[in-house]
N, C-alpha and C positions, 0 to 999 in steps of 0.2 A: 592609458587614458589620463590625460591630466583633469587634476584636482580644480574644483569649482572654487573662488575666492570665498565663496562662504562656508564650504567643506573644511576647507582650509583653516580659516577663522576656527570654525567650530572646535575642529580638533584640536585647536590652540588650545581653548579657553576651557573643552572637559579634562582635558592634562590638568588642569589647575584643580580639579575639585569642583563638588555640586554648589558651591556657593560661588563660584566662579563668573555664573551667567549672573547672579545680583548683582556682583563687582563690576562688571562691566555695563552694565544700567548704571548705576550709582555715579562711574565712570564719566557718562553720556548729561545724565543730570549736574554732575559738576561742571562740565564746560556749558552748560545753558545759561549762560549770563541773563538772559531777558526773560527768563523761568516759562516761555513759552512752548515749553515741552519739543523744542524741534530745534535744530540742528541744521549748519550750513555744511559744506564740504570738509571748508578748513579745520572748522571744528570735529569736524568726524574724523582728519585725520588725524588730527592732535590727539584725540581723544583716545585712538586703536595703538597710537606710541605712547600715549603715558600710560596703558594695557599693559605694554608690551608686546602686541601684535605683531609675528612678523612677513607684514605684507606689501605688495610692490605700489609705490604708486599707481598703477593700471591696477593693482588689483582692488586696490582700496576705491580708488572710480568707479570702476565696476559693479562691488556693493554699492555705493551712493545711490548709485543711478539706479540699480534695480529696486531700492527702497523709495527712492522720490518719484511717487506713483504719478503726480500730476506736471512734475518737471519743473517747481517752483527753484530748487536750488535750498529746498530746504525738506531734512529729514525727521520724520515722528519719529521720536529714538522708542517708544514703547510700543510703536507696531514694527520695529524691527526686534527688538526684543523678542516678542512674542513669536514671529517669525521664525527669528535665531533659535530659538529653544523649545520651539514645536508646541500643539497639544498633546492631549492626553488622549491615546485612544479609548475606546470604548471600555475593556476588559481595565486598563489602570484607573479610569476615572470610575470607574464604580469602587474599586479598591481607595480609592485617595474619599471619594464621598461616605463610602463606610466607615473610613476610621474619623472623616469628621465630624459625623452625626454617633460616635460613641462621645467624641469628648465636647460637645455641644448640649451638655446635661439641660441645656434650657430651652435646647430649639428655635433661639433667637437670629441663628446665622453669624454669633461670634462666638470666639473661644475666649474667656477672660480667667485670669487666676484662679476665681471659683470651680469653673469649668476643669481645670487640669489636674483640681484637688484627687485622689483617685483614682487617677488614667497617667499621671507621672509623679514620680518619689522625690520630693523637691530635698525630703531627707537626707539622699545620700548625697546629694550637691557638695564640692569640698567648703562652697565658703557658708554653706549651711552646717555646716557640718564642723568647721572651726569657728563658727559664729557671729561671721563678717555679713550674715544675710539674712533675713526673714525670710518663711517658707516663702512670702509673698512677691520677695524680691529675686528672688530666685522664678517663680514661674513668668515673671513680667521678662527677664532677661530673657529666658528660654523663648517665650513667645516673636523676640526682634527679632528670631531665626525667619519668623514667616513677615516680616513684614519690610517692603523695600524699602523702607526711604525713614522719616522722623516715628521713633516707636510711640504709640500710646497706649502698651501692653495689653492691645486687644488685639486679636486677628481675625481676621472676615473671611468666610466661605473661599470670598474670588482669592485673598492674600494665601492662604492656605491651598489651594487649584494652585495661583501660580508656583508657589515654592517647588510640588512636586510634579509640574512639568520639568521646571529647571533639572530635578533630581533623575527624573524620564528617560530629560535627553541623554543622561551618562549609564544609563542600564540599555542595552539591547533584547533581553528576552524580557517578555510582557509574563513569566510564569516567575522571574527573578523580581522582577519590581513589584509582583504583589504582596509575593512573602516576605517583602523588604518593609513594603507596608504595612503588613499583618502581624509582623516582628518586633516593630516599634510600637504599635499602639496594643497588643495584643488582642485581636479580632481572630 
């Protein structure tokens, strides 16, 4: 049976690692010259070869067209994203909501440096640890891990949801992804 261009894709981009499906947003965001969050052909293809993508012209159509829902000639790179790297199902998203209402000591719906004091050891950080960083600076860096695009060393409920769908898409068993979540945040 041959492979879907988006299977294809896929497999590409979880070979790279769970930060993978960020890069390739980021990726998409960089070629949006008109910062209108969408995306023409050309630019999509451009965009899946400076990836490193390796897909055929028809396959790379393919995608387009299946993502340009109204046939404008132009693509929401963040509802293919989303697409691309799935939700969460029920069993992971209660696991990914449990470990972020441990570190949401405020219940505000963000995680901020205050938040991580506790629930991460910013101590053993090396450049905390040689001196090059405040505990502070250290949880602000750690936090860019969940957030796509310019950091403001907070994270939000949805920013933290999407990071570990991205992380989802590269586990297969729903009993591996939880303990993977319950391992990190100790829950």
């Amino acid at each position: 049976m041959a492979q879907t261009p988006m299977n294809k894709l896929r497999e590409q981009v979880l070979k790279r690692g769970v930060s993978s499906i960020k890069r390739l947003g980021r990726t998409f965001r960089i070629m949006d010259d008109d910062r209108d969050r969408g995306i023409n052909l050309e630019e999509f293809k451009e965009g899946l070869a400076d990836y490193g993508a390796d897909l055929s012209p028809e396959e790379v159509k393919q995608l387009f067209s299946r993502f340009d829902k109204d046939g404008n000639g132009t693509l929401c790179f963040d509802e293919f994203i989303i697409a691309f790297r799935g939700h969460l199902n029920e069993t992971r998203l209660k696991a990914v909501e449990g470990a972020f209402a441990k570190i949401d000591k405020t219940g505000d719906g963000k995680i901020t440096g205050k938040d991580m004091k506790g629930v991460y050891n910013a101590r053993e950080h090396p450049k905390y640890k040689n001196g090059e960083w405040t505990e502070e600076q250290v949880f602000k860096e750690f936090l860019k891990t969940f957030e796509p695009d310019e950091s403001d060393g907070v994270a939000t409920k949805e920013e933290f949801l999407n990071y570990y769908a991205g992380v989802s898409a590269d586990i297969d068993n729903d009993a591996h992804f939880v303990l993977t979540v319950r391992n990190a945040w100790k829950i």
